[in-house]
N, C-alpha and C positions, 0 to 999 in steps of 0.2 A: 441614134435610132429610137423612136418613139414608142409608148406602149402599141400592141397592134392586138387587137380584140380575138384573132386567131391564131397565136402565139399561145396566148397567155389559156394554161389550163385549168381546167378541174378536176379530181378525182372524185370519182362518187364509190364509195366501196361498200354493196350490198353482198349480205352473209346471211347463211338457214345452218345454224348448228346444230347437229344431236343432243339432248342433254337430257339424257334418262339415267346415263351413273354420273359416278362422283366425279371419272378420270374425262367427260366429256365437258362436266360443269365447268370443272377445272380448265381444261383447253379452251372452251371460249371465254372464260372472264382473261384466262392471256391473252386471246388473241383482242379483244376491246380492250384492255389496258396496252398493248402492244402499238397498236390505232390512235389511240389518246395519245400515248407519249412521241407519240410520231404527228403529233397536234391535229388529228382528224378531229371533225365538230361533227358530236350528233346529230343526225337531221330527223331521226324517225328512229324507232325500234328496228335495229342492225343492219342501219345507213348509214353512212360517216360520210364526208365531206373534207377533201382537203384544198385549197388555191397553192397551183404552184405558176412560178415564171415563165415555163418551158415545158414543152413535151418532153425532151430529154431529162430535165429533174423528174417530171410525173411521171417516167416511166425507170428509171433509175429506183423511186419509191418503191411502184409497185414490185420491182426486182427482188427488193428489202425486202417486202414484207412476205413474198411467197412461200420463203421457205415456216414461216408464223402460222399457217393455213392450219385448223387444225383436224387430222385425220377423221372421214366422216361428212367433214364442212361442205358446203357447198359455197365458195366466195367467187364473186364477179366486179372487177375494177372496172367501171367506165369510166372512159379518157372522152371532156366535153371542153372544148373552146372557151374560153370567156363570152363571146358572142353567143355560142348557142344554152348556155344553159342562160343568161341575158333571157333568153325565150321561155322560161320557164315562169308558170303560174302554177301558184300555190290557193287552194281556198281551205280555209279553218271553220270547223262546223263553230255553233258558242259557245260551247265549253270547253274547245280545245286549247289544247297548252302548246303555243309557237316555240316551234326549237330551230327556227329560219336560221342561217349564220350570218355571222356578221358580217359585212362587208373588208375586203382582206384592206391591207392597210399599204399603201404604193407610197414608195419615195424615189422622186425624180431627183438623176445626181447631173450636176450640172456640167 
């Protein structure tokens, strides 16, 4: 079976943390290290991006990471197609700093 454009997911994981004490600062630098080692790619100030193969792996993740949420948070997982986020346009003013990811890396087994 072939790759198929609506199979294949994206996770976009948009976050608004509290961080007016120590113990909120504290909770979100886990929850974005948490994201990181779980290889989400910045895309924006507390937007993460992950490519997986499967709805079922991308939402297995998101399973992971809910209990990580940190009290207060506001976090929202969209689950996007390879196809539809494909539809997605980005424009960069000029002195903006591109933090686009890279494109995931596919290997066909034979």
């Amino acid at each position: 079976m072939g790759i198929n454009g609506w199979r294949v997911m994206w996770v976009l994981a948009v976050f608004d943390c509290p961080v007016t004490t120590r113990e909120e600062v504290r909770a979100y630098t886990q929850f974005r290290k948490q994201l990181l080692k779980e290889n989400f790619v910045q895309h924006q100030y507390s937007v993460y991006l992950k490519h997986f193969p499967t709805m079922s792996a991308a939402q297995a993740e998101i399973d992971r990471l809910k209990p990580a949420v940190p009290e207060g948070a506001h976090v929202a997982f969209f689950m996007l197609t390879d196809k539809q986020y494909g539809l997605t346009r980005e424009f960069f003013g000029k002195n903006a700093k591109k933090m686009a990811p890279d494109a995931p890396e596919q290997i066909e087994l034979f």
